[in-house]
TORKOL-4160 file (C-alpha; in steps of 0.2 Angstrom, whole numbers, padded with zeros to 4 digits, m for minus):
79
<pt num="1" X="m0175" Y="0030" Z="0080"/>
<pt num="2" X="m0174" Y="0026" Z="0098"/>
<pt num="3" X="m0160" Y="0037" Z="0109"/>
<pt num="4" X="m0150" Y="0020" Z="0113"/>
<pt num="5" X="m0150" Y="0019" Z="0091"/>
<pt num="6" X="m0144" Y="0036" Z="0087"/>
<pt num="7" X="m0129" Y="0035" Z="0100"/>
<pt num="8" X="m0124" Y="0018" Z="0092"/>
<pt num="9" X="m0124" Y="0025" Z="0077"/>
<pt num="10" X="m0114" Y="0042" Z="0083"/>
<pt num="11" X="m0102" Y="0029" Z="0091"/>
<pt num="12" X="m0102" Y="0017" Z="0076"/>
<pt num="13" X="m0095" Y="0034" Z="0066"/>
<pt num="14" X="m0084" Y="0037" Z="0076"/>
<pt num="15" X="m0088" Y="0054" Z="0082"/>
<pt num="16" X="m0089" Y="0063" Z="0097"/>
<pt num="17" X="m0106" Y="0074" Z="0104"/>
<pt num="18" X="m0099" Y="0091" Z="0095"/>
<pt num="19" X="m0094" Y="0083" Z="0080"/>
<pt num="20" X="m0112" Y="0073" Z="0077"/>
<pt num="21" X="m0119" Y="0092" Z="0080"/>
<pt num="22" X="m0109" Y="0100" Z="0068"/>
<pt num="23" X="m0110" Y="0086" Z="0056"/>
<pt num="24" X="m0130" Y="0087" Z="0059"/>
<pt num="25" X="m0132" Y="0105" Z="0061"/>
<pt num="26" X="m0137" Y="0103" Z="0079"/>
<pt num="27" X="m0132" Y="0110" Z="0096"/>
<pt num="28" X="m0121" Y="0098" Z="0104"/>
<pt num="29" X="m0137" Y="0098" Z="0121"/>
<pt num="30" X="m0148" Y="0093" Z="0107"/>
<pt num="31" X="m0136" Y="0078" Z="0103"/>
<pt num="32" X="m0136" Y="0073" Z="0121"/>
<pt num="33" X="m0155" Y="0076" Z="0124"/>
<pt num="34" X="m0157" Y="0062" Z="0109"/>
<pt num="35" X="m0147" Y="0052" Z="0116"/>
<pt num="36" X="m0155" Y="0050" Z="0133"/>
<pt num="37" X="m0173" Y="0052" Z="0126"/>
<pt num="38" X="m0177" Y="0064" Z="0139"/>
<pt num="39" X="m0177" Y="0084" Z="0143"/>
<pt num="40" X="m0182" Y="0089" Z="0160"/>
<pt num="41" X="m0192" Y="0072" Z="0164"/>
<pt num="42" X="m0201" Y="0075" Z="0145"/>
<pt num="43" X="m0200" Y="0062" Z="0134"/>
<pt num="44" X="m0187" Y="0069" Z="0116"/>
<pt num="45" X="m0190" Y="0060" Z="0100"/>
<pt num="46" X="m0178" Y="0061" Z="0085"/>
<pt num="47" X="m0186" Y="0070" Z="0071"/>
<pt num="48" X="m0186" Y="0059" Z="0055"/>
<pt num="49" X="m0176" Y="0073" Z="0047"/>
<pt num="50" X="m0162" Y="0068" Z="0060"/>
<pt num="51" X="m0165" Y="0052" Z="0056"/>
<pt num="52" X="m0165" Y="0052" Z="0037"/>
<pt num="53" X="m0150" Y="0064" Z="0040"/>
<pt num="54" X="m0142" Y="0050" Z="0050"/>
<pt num="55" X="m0144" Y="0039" Z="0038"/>
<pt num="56" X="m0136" Y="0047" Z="0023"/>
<pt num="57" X="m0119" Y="0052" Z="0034"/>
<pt num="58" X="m0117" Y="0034" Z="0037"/>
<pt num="59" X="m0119" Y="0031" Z="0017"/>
<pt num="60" X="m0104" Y="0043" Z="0015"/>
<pt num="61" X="m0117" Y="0061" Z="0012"/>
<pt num="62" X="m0111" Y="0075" Z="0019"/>
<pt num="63" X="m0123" Y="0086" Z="0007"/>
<pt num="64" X="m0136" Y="0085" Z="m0005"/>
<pt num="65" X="m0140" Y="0094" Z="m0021"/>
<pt num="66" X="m0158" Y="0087" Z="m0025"/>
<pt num="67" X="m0153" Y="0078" Z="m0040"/>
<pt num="68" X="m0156" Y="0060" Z="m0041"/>
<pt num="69" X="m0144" Y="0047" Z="m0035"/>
<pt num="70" X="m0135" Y="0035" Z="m0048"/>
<pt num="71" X="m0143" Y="0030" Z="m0067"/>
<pt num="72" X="m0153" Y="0016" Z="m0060"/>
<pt num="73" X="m0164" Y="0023" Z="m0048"/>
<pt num="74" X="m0169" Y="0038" Z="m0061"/>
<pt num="75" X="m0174" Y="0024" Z="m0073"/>
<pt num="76" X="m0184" Y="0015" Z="m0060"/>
<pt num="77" X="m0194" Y="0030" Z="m0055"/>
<pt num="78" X="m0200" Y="0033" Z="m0073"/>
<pt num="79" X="m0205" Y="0014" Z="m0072"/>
């Protein structure tokens, strides 16, 4: 996830810095350090756990229990 993404998606949300960190379980630096891909002149790149994480807030996740997710894709796993 480029930095120009993840604040499209924060934005697209509808949240502000400290509520994407709390939501994330971030510091709200960390939020701002994604979002301009740098930290002292040193490149930052979004973990694929933030990612991932990023991801199942926008499908409506606020936690996960490690069960599967719906009937069908449990049956398609044992295909």
């Amino acid at each position: 996830m480029k930095p120009e993404a993840f604040r499209i998606w924060r934005k697209s949300l509808g949240l502000k810095q400290k509520d994407a960190a709390d939501r994330l379980g971030l510091k709200k630096r960390v939020i701002q350090y994604y979002e301009k891909g740098h930290r002292d002149g040193k490149a930052v790149e979004i973990p694929k756990t933030v990612e991932l994480a990023c991801l199942a807030l926008s499908l409506g996740y606020d936690s996960y229990d490690g069960h599967e997710i719906g009937q069908a894709r449990t049956k398609d796993a044992r295909s």
